[in-house]
Backbone of each chain as ProteinMPNN parsed JSONL, in Angstrom:
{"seq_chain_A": "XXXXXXXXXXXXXXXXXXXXXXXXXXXXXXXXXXXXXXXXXXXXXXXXXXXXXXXXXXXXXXXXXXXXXXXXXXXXXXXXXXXXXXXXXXXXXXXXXXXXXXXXXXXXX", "coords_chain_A": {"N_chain_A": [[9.415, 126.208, 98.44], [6.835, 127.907, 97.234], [6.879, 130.386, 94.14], [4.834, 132.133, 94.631], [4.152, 132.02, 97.444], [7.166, 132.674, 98.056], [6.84, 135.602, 97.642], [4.965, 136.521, 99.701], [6.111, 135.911, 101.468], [8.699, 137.989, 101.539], [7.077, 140.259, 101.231], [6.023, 140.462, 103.532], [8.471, 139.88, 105.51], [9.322, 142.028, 105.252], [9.135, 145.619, 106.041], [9.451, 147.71, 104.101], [9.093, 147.395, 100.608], [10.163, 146.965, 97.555], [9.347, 145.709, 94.572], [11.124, 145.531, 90.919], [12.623, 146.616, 88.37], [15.849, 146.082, 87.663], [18.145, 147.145, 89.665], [18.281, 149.115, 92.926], [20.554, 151.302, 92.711], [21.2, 151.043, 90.136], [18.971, 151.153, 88.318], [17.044, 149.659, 85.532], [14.859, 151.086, 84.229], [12.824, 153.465, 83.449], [10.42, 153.493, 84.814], [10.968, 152.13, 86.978], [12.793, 153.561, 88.105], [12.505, 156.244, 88.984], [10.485, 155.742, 90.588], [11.867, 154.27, 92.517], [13.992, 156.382, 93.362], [12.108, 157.921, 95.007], [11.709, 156.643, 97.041], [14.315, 156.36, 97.65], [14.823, 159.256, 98.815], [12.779, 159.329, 100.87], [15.038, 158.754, 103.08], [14.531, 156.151, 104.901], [15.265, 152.813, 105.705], [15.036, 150.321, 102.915], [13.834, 146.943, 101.575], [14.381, 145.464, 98.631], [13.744, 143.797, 95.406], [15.171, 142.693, 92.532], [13.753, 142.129, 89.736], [14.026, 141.211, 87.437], [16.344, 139.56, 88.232], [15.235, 137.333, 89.247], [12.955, 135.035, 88.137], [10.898, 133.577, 88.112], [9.495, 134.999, 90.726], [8.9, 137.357, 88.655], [6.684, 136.23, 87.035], [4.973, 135.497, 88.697], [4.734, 138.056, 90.411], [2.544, 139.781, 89.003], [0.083, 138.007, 89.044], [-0.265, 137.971, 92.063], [-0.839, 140.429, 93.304], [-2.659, 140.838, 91.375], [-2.156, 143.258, 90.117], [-0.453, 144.25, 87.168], [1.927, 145.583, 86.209], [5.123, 146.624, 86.222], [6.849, 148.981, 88.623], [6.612, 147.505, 91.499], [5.141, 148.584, 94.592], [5.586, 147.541, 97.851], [4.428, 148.166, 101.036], [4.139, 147.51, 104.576], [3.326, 144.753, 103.63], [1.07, 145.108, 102.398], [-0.037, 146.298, 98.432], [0.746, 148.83, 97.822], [1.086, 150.971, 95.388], [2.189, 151.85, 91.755], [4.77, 153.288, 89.917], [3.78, 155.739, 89.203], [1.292, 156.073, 91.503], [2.894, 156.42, 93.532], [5.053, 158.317, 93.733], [3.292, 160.241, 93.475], [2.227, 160.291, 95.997], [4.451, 160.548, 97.186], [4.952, 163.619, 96.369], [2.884, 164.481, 97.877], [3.717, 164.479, 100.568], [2.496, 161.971, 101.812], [3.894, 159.819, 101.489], [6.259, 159.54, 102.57], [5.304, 159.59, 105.666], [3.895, 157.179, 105.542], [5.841, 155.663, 105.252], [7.675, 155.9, 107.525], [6.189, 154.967, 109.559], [6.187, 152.596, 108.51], [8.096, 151.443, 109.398], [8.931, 152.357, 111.955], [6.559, 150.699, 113.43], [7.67, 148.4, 112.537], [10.179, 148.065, 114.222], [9.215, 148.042, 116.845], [7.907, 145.867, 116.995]], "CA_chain_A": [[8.443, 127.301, 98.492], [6.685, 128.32, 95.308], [6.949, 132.05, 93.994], [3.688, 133.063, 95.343], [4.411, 132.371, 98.757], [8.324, 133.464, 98.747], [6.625, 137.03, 97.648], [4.277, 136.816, 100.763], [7.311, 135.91, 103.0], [9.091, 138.772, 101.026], [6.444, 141.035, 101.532], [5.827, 140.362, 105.075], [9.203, 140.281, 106.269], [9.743, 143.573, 104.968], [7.95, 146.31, 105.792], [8.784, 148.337, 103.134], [9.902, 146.071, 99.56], [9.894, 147.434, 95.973], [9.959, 145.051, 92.995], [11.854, 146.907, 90.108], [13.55, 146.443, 87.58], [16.964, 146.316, 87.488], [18.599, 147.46, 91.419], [18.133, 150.883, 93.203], [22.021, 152.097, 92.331], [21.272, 150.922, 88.547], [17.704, 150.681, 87.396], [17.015, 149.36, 84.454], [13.532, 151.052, 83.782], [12.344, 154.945, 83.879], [9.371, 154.017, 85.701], [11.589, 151.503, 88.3], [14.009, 154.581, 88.535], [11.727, 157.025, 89.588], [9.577, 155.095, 91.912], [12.898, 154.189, 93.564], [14.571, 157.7, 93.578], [11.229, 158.625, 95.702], [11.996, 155.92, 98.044], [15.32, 156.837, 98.73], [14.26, 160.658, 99.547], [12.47, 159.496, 102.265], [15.359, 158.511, 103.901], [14.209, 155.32, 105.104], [15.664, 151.505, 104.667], [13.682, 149.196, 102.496], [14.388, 145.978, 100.695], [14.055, 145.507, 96.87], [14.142, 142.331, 94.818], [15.661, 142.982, 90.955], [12.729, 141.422, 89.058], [15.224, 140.15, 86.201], [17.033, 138.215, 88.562], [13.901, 136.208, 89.32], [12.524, 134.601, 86.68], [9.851, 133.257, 88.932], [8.559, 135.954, 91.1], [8.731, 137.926, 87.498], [5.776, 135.958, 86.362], [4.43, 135.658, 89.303], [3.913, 138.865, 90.743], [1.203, 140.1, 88.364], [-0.865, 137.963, 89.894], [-0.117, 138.015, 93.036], [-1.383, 141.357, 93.681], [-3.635, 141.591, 90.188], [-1.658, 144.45, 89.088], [0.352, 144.038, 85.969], [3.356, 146.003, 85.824], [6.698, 146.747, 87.322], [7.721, 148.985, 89.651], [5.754, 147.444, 92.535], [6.2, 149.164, 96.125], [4.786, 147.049, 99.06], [4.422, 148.999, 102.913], [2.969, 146.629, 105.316], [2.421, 143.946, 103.113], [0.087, 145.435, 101.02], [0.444, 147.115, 97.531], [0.691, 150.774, 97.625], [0.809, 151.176, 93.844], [3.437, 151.415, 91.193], [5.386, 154.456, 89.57], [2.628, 156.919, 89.136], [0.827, 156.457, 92.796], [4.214, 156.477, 94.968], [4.83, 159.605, 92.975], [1.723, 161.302, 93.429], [2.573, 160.051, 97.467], [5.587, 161.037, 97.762], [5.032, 164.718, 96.567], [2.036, 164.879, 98.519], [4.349, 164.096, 101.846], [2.106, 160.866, 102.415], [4.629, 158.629, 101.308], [7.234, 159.477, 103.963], [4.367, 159.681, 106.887], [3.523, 155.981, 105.863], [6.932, 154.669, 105.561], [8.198, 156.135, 108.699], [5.432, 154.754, 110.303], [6.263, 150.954, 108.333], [9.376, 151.363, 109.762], [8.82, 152.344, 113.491], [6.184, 149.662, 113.515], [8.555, 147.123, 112.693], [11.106, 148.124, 115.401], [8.525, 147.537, 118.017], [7.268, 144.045, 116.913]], "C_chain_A": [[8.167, 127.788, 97.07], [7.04, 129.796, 95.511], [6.327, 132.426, 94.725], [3.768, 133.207, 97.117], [6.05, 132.837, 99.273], [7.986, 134.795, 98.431], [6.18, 137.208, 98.725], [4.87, 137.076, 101.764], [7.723, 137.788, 102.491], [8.43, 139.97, 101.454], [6.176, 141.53, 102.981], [6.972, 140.697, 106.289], [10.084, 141.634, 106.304], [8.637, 144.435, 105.301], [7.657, 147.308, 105.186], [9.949, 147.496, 101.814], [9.222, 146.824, 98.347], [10.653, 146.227, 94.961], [10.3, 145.761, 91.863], [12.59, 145.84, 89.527], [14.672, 147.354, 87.382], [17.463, 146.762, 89.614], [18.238, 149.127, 91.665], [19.557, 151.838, 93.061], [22.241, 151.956, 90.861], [20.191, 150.146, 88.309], [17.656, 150.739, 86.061], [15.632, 149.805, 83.612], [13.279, 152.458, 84.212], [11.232, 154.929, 85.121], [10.029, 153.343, 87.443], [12.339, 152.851, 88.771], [13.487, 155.768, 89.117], [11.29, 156.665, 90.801], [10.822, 155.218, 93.3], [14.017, 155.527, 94.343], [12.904, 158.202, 94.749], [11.77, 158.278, 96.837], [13.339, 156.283, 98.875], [15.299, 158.131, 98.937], [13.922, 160.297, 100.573], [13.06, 158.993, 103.634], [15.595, 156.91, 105.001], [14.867, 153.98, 104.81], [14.659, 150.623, 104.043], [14.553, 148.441, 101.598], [13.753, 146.338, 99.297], [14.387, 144.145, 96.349], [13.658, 143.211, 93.273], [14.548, 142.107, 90.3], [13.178, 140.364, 88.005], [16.031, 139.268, 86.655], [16.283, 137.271, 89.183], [12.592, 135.776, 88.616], [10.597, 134.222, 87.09], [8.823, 134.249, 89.298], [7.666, 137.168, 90.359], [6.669, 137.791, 87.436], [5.06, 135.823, 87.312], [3.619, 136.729, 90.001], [2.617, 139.885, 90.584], [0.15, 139.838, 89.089], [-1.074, 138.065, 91.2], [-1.093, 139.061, 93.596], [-2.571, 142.109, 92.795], [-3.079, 143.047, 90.277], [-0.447, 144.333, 88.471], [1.663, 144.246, 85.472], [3.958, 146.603, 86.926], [6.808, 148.465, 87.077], [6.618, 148.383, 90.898], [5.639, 147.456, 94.28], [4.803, 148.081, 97.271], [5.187, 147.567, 100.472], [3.362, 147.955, 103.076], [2.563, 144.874, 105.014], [0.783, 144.028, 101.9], [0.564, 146.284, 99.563], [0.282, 148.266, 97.539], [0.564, 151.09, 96.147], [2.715, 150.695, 93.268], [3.934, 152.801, 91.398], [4.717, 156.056, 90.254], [1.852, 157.278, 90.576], [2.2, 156.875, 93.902], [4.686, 157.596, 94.275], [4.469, 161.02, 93.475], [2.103, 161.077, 95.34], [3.484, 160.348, 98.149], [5.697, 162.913, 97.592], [3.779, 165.416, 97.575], [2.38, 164.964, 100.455], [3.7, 162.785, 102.339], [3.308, 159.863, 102.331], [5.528, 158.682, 102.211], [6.784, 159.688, 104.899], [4.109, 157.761, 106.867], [4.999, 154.73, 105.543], [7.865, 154.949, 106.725], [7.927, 155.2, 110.038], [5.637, 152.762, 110.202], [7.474, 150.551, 109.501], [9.692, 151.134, 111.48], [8.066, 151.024, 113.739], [6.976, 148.031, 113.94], [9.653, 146.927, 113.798], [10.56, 147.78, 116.924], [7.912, 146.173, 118.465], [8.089, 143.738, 117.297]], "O_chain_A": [[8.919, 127.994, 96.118], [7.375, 130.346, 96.56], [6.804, 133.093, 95.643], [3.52, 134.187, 97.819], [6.301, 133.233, 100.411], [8.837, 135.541, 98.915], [6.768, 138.146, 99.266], [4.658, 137.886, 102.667], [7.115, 138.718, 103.02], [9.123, 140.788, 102.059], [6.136, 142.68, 103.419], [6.834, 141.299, 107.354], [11.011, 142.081, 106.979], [7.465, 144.201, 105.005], [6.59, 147.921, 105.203], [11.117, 147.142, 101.969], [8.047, 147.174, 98.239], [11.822, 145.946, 94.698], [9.674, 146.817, 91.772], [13.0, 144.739, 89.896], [14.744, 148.555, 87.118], [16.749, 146.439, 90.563], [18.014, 150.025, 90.853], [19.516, 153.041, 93.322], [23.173, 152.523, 90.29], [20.182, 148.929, 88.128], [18.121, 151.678, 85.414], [15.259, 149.192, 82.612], [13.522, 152.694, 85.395], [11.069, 155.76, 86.014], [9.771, 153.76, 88.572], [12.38, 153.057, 89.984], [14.273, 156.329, 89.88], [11.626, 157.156, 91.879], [10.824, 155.801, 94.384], [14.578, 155.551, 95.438], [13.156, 159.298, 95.249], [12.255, 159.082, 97.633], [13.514, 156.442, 100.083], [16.313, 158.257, 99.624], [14.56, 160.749, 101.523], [12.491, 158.805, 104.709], [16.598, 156.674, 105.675], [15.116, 153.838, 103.613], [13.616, 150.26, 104.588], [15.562, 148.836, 101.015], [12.923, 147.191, 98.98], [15.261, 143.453, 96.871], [12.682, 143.876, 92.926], [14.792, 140.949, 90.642], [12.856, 139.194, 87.797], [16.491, 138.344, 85.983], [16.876, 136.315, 89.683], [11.458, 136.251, 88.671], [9.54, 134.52, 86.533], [7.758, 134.476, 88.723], [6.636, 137.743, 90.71], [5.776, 138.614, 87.636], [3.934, 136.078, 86.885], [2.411, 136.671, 90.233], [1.954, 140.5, 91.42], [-0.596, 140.639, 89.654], [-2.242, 138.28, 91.525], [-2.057, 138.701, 94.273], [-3.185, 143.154, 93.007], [-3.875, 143.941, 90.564], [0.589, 144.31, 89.135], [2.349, 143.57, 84.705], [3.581, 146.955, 88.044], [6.844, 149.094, 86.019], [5.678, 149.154, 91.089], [5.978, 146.545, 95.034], [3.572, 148.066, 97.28], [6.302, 147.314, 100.928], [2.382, 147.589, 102.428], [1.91, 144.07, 105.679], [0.024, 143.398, 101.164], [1.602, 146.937, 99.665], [-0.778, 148.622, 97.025], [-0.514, 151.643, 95.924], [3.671, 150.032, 93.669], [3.78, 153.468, 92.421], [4.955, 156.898, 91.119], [1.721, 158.457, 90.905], [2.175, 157.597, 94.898], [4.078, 158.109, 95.214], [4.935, 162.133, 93.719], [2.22, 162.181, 95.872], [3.536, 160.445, 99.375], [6.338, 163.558, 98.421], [3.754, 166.593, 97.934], [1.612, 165.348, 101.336], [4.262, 162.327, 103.334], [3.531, 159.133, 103.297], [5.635, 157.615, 102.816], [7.653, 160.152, 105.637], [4.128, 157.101, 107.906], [5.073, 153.503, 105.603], [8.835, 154.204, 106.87], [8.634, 154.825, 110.973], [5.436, 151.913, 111.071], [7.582, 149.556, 110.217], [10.325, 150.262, 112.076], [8.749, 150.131, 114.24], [6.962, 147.166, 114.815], [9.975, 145.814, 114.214], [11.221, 147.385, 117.884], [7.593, 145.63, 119.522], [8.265, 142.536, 117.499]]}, "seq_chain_B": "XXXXXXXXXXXXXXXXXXXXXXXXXXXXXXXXXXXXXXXXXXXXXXXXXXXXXXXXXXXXXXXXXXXXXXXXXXXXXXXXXXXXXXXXXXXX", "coords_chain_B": {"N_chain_B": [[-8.024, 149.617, 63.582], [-6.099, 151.467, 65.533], [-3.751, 151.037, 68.088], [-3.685, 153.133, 70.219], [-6.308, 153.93, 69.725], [-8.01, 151.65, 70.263], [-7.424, 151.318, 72.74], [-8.639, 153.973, 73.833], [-11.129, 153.043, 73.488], [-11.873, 151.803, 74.601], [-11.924, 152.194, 77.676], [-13.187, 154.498, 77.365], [-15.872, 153.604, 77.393], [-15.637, 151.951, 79.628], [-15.963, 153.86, 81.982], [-17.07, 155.716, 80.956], [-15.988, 158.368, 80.77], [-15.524, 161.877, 81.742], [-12.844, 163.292, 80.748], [-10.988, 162.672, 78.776], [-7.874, 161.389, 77.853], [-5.249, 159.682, 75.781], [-2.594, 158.747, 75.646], [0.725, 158.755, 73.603], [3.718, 157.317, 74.186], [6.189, 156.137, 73.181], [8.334, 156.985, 71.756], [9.386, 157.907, 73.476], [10.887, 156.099, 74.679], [12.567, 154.923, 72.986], [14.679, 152.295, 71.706], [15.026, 151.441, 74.56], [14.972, 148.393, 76.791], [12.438, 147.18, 77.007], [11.018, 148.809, 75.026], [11.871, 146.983, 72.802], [9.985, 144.54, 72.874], [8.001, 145.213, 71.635], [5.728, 146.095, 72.325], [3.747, 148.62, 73.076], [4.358, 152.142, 75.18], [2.234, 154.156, 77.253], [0.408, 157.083, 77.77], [-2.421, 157.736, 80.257], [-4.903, 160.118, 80.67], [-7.527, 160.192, 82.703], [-10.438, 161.778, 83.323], [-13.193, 161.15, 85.965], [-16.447, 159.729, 87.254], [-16.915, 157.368, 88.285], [-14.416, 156.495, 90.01], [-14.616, 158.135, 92.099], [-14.442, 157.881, 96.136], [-12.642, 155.514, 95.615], [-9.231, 154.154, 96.26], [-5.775, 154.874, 95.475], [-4.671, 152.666, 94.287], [-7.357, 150.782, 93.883], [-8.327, 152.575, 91.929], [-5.914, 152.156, 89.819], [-6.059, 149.698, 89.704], [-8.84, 149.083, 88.371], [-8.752, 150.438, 85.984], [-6.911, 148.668, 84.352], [-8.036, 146.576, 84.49], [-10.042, 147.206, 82.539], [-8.575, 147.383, 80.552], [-7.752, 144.893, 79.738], [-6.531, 141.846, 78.351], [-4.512, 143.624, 76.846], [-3.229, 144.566, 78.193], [-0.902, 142.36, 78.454], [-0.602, 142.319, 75.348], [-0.588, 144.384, 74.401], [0.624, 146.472, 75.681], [2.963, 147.646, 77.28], [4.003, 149.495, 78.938], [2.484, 151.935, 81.26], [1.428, 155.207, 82.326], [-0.647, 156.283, 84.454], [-2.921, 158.47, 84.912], [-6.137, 159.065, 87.33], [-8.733, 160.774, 87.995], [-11.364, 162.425, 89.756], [-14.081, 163.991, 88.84], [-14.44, 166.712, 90.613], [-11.615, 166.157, 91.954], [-10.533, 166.858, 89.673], [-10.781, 169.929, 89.39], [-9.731, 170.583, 91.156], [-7.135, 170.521, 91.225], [-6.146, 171.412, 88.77]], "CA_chain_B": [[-7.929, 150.291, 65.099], [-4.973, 151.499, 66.54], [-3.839, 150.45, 69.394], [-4.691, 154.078, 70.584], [-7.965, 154.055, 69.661], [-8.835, 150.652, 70.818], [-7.377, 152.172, 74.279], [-9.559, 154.621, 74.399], [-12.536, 152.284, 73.024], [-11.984, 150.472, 76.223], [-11.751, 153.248, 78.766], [-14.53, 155.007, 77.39], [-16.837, 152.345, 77.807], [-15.988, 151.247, 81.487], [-15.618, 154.267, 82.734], [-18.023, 157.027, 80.813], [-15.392, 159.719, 81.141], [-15.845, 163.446, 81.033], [-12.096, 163.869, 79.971], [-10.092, 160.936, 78.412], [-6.913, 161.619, 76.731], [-4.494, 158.494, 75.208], [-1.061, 159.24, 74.589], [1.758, 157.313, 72.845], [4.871, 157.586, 74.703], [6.998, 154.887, 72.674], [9.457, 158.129, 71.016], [10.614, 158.762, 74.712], [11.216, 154.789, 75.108], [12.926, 153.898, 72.128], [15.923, 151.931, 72.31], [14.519, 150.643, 76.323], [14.594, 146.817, 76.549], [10.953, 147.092, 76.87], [10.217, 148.944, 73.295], [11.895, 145.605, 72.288], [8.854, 143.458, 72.411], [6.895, 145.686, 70.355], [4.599, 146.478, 72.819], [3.69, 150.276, 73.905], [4.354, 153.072, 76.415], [1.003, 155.06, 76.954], [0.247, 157.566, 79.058], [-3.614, 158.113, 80.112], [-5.667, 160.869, 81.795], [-8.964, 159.755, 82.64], [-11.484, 162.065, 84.795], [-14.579, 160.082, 85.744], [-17.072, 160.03, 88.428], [-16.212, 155.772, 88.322], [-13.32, 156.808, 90.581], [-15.122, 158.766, 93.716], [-14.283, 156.929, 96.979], [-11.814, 154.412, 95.418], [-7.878, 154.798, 96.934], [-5.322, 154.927, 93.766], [-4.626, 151.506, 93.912], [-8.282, 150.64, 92.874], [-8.664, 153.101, 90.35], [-5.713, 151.699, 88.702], [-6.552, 148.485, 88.861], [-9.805, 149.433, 87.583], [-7.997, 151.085, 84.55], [-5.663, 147.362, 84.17], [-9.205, 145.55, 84.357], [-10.67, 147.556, 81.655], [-7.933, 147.359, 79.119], [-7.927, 142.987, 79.773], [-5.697, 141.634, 77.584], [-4.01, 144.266, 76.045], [-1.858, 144.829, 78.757], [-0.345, 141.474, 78.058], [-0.225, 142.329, 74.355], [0.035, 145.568, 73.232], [0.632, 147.8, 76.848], [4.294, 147.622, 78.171], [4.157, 150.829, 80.445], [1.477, 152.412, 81.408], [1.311, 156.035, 83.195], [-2.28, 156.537, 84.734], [-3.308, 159.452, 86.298], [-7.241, 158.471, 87.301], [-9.613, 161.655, 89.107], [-12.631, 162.096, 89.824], [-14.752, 165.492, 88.052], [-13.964, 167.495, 91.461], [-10.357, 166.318, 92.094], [-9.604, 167.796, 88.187], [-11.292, 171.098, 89.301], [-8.848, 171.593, 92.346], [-5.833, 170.521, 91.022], [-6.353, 171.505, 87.299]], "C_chain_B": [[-6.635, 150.32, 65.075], [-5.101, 151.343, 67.427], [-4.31, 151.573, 70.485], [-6.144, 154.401, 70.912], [-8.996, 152.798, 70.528], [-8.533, 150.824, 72.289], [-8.378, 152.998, 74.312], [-11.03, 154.176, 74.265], [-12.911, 151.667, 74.631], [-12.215, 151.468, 77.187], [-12.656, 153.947, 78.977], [-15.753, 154.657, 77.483], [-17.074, 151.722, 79.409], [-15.926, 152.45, 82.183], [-16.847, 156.142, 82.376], [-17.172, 158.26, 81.653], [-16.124, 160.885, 80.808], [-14.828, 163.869, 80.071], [-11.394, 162.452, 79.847], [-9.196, 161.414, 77.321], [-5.698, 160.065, 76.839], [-2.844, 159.465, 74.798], [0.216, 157.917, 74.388], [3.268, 158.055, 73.203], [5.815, 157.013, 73.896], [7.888, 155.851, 72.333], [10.27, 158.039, 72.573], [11.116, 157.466, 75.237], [12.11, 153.89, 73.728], [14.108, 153.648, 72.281], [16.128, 150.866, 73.868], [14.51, 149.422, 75.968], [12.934, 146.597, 76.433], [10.063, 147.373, 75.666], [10.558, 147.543, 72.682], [10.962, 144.449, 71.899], [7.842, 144.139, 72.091], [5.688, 146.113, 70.977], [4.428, 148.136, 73.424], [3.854, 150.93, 75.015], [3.07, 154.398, 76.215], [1.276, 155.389, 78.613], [-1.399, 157.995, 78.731], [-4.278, 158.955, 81.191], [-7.025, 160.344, 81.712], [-9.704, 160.56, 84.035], [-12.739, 161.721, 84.554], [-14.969, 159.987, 86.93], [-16.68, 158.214, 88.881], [-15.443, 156.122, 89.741], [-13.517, 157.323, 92.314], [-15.167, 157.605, 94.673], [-13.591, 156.016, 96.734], [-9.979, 155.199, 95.782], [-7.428, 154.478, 95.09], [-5.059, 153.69, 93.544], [-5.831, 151.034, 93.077], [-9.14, 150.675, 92.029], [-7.549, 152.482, 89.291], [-6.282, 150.515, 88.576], [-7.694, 148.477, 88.219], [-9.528, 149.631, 85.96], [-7.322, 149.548, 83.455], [-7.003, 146.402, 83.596], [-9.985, 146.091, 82.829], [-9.895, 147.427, 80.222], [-7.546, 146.032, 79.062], [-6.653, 142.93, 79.349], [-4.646, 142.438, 77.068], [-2.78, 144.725, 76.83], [-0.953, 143.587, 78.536], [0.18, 141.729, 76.426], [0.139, 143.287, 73.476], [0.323, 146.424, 74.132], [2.223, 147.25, 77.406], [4.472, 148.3, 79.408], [3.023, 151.487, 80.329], [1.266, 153.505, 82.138], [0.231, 156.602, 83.421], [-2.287, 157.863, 85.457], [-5.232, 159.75, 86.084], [-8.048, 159.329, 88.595], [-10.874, 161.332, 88.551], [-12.678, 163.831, 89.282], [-14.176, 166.567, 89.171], [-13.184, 167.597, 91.384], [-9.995, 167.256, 90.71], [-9.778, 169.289, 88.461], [-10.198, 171.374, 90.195], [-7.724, 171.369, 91.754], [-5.553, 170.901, 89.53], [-6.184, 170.243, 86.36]], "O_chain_B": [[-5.973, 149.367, 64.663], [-6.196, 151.377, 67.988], [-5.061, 151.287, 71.419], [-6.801, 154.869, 71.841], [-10.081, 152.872, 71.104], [-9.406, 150.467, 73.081], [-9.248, 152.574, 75.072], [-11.972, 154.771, 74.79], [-13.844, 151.3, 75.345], [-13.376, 151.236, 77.523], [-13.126, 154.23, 80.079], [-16.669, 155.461, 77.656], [-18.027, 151.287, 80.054], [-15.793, 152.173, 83.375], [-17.18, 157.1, 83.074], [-17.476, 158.862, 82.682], [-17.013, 161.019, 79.968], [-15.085, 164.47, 79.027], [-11.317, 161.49, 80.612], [-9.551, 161.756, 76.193], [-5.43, 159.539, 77.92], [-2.376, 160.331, 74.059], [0.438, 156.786, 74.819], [3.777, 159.034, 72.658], [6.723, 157.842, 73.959], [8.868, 155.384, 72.913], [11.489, 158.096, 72.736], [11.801, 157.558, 76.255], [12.235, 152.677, 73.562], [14.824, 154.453, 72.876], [16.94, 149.988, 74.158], [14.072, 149.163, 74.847], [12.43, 145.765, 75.678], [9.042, 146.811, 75.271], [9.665, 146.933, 72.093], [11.074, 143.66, 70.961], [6.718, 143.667, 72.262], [4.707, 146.462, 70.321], [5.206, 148.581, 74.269], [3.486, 150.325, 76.022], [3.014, 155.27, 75.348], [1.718, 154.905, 79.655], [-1.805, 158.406, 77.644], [-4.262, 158.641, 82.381], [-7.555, 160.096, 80.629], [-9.65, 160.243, 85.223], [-13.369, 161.825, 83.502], [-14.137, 160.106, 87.83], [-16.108, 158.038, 89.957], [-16.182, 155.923, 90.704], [-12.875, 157.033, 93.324], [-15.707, 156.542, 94.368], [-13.657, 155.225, 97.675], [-9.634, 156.367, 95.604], [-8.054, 154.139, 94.086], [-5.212, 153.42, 92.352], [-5.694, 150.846, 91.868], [-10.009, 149.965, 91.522], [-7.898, 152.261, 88.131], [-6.928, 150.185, 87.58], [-7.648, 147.713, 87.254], [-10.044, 149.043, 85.01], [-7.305, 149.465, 82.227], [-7.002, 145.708, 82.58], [-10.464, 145.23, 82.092], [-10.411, 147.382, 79.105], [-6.792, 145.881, 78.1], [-5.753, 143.672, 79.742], [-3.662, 141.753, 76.792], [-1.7, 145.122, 76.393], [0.176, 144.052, 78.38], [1.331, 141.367, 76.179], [0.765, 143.295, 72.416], [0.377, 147.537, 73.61], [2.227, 146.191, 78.034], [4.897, 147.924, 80.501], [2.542, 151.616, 79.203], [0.687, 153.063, 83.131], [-0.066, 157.518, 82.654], [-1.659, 158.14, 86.479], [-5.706, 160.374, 85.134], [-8.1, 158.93, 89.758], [-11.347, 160.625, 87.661], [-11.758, 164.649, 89.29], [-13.388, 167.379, 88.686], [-12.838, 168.674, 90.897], [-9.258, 168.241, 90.768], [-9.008, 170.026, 87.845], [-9.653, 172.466, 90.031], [-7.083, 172.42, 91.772], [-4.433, 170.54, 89.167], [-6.361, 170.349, 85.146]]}, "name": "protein", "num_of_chains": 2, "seq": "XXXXXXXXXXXXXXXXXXXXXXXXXXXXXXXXXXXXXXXXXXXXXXXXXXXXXXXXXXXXXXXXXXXXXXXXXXXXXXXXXXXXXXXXXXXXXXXXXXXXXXXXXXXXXXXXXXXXXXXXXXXXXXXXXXXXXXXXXXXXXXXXXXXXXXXXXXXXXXXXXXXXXXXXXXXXXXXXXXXXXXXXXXXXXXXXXXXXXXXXX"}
């Protein structure tokens, strides 16, 4: 499986997945460390893949989703944003309305 | 050009702001594995009518598309925050 499609699996079989640098108990990046401190507020489980320990999906995920930089949160399968939108989503209460909702979803499929 | 300036050369061009401010974060990143490759931490406000009806995803990418290259060569981190003329009025 190339990169581009183990992100899709990745993406898909999660329904909520943050790429980041470094892990969510020791990020390696202000903007990964934030993003991910939102994520775990809301309570919720979600996967994560360490960006540095994949050399591959690294270079890959840019394009993947045409957007450029790391932290990158996927609900659903789609990109939600990086740092700055999951942020702005999480103090606005959206962000824990639409990962509640990834979440229940998935328990019913 | 600084790399500043040629940021805001770019921004102000695709996007015909009202308010466009550039800032140079790199002081609050130094030392980060990321100042390492010499490339910058900017933070940018941009309010612009561009923006009305687009979700935040594709105002940034809008923002990513307009600065091309440069995120590859001179942009490391990037903190956007991308309204529209109204949104700046309600939220200051």
């Amino acid at each position: 499986m190339d990169a581009l499609e183990r992100i899709k699996k990745q993406v898909t079989d999660n329904p909520i997945m943050i790429y980041m640098k470094g892990s969510p108990d020791f990020p390696q990046c202000g903007f990964s460390a934030r993003a991910v401190q939102a994520l775990k507020a809301c309570n919720v489980p979600f996967a994560y893949v360490n960006i540095f320990e994949d050399e591959e999906v690294y270079r890959a995920l840019p394009k993947y989703a045409n957007w450029p930089t790391f932290p990158q949160l996927y609900v659903k399968g789609e990109l939600v944003g990086g740092c700055d939108i999951t942020l702005d989503l999480y103090q606005s209460g959206e962000l824990q309305k639409m990962l509640q909702e990834a979440v229940a979803d998935k328990k019913a499929a | 050009m600084s790399r500043i300036e040629r940021i805001r050369d770019r921004l102000a061009q695709a996007f015909a702001p009202v308010e466009l401010a550039v800032e140079d974060e790199g002081h609050l990143h130094a030392g980060h594995a990321g100042a390492a490759t010499g490339r910058g931490h900017f933070r940018v406000r941009i309010v612009s009518e561009a923006f009305a009806g687009q979700s935040p995803v594709a105002r940034h990418r809008q923002v990513y598309t307009a600065l091309g290259e440069m995120m590859q060569t001179d942009i490391h981190a990037l903190a956007i925050s991308a309204r529209t003329p109204g949104e700046a009025t309600v939220s200051g």
